[in-house]
C-alpha positions in Angstrom: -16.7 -1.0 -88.6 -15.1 -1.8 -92.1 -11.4 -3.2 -92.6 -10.8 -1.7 -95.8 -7.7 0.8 -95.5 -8.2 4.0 -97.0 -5.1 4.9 -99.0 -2.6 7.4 -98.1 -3.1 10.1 -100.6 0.5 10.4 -101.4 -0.1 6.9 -102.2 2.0 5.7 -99.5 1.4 2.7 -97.5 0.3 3.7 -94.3 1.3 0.4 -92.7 4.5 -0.2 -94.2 7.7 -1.2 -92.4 9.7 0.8 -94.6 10.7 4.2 -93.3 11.8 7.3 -95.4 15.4 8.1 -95.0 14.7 11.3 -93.3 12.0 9.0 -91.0 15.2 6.8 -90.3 17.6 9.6 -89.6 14.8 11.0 -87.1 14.6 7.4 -85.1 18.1 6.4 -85.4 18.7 9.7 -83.2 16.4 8.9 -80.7 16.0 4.7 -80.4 18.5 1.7 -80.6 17.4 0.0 -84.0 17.0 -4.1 -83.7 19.3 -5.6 -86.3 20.0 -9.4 -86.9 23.5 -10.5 -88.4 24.8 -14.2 -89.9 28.1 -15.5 -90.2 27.5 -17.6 -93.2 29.3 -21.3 -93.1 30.1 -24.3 -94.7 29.5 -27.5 -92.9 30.6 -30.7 -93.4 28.9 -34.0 -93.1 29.4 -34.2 -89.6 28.5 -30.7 -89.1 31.6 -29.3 -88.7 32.3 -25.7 -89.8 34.8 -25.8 -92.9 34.4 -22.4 -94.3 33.1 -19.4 -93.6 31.6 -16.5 -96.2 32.8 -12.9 -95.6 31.1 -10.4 -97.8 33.1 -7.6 -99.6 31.7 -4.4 -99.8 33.1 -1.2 -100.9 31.9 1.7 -97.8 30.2 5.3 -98.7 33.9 6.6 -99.2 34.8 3.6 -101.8 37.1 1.9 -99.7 36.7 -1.8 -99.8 35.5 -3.9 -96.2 34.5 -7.1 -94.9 31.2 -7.6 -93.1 29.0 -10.2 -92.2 25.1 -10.3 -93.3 23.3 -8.0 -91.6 19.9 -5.8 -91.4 17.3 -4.2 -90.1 14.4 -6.0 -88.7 11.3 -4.8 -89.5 7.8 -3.7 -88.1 5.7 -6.5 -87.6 8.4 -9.3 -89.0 9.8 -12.3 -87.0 13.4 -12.9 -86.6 13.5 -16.1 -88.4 11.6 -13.9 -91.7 14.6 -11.2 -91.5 16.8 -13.3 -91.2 16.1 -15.1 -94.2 15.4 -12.0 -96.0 19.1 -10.1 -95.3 20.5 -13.5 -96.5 18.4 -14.2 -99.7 19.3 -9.9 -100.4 23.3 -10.4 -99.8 23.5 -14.0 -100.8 21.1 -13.9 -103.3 18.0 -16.9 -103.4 20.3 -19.8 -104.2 22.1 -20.2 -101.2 20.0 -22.3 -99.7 20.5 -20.9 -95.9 19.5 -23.4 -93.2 18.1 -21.6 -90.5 17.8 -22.9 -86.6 15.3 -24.4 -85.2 14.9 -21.7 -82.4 15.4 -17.9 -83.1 18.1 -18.1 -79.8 21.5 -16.0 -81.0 24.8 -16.7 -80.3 25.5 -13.3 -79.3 23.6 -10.0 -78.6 26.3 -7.2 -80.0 25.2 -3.5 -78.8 26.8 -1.1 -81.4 27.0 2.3 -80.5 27.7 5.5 -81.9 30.6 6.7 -80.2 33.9 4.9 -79.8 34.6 3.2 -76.1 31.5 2.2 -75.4 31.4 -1.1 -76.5 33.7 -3.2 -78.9 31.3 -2.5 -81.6 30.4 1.0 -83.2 27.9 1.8 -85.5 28.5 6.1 -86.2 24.8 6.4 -87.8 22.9 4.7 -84.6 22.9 2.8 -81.3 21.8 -0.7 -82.6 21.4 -3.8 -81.4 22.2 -6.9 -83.0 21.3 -10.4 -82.6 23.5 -12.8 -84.3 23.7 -16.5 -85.7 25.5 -18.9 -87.1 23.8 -20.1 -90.3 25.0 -22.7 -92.6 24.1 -22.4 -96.5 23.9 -25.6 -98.9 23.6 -23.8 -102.6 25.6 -21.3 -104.3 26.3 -18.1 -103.5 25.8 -15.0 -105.8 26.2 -12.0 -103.9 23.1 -9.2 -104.5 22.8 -5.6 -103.2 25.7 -4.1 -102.2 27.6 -7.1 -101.3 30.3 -7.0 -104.4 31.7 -10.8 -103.4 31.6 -13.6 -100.9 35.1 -14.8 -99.7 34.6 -18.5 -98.8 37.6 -19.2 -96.0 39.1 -21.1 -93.2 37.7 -20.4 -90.1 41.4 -19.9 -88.7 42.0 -17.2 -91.4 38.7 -15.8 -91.1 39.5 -15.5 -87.5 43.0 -13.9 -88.4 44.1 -10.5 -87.3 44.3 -9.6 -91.0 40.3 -10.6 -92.1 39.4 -8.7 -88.4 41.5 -5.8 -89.6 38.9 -5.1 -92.9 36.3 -6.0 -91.2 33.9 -2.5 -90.0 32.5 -1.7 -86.5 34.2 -4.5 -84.1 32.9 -7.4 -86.4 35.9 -9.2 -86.4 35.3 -9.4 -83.1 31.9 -10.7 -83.6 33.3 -13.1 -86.2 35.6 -14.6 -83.9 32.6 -15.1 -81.2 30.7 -17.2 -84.0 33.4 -19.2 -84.7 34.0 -20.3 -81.3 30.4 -20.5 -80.6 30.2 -23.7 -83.2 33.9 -25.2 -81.6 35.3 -24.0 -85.2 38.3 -22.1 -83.3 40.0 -25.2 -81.3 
């Protein structure tokens, strides 16, 4: 039996973890799609949260938002891999993220499609999101579609006003971070 992959004739990968965006349209209709997110924070020597990174972003009808790092995880990739990956992509590859020790989240956050269900709403899918804490050491240059990174508080980032910009219940997922590291008391 060999192990040399014949090629797709279109060329394609057959084994790739990308999908087409007619491919992801088709699942996102059918399956909950695994997602990790990362509140980005500054720490201080004594590991105390002193700021936190929000990401600007203007949404598909131009209006500016806040969000948190966030992406699919793909076929075949560990947690830990994605989640360095969505942060190099939105933080660009000087940010230095320090990631745990152990994959464990802070929170799962189940978004769904349709308002009421949960806190958090995602209208393109039913997705489910594991989330972490992640401190970064270097500087950040945001990449992608990320158009800033708003370094803050954690009590403003926590504020009524940040949750207010913020899309899909991730202010309230923000807040849940923040007290997850004591950064709220």
């Amino acid at each position: 039996m060999s192990s040399v992959r014949t090629p797709d004739p279109d060329g394609a990968d057959p084994n790739s973890a990308w999908l087409s965006e007619e491919e992801l349209f088709e699942i996102r209709q059918r399956l909950p799609i695994l997602y990790v997110e990362a509140v980005p924070v500054r720490v201080n020597g004594e590991g105390v949260v002193t700021e936190v990174g929000v990401l600007l972003r203007a949404d598909s009808e131009g209006a500016m938002t806040r969000m948190l790092v966030s992406g699919r995880v793909m076929y075949g990739e560990s947690l830990r891999t994605a989640l360095f990956r969505h942060l190099e992509k939105d933080l660009g590859p000087m940010a230095f993220p320090q990631l745990p020790p152990s994959p464990v989240p802070f929170s799962v956050a189940e978004y769904f499609p349709f308002p009421g269900a949960s806190v958090y709403t995602d209208e393109r899918q039913h997705a489910v999101s594991l989330a972490y804490v992640v401190p970064v050491t270097g500087t950040c240059d945001p990449r992608q579609d990320a158009l800033e990174i708003t370094w803050m508080s954690p009590l403003v980032a926590a504020s009524p006003e940040v949750s207010a910009e913020m899309e899909g219940g991730r202010g309230a997922l923000l807040r849940t971070a923040l007290a997850s590291v004591g950064a709220l008391s």
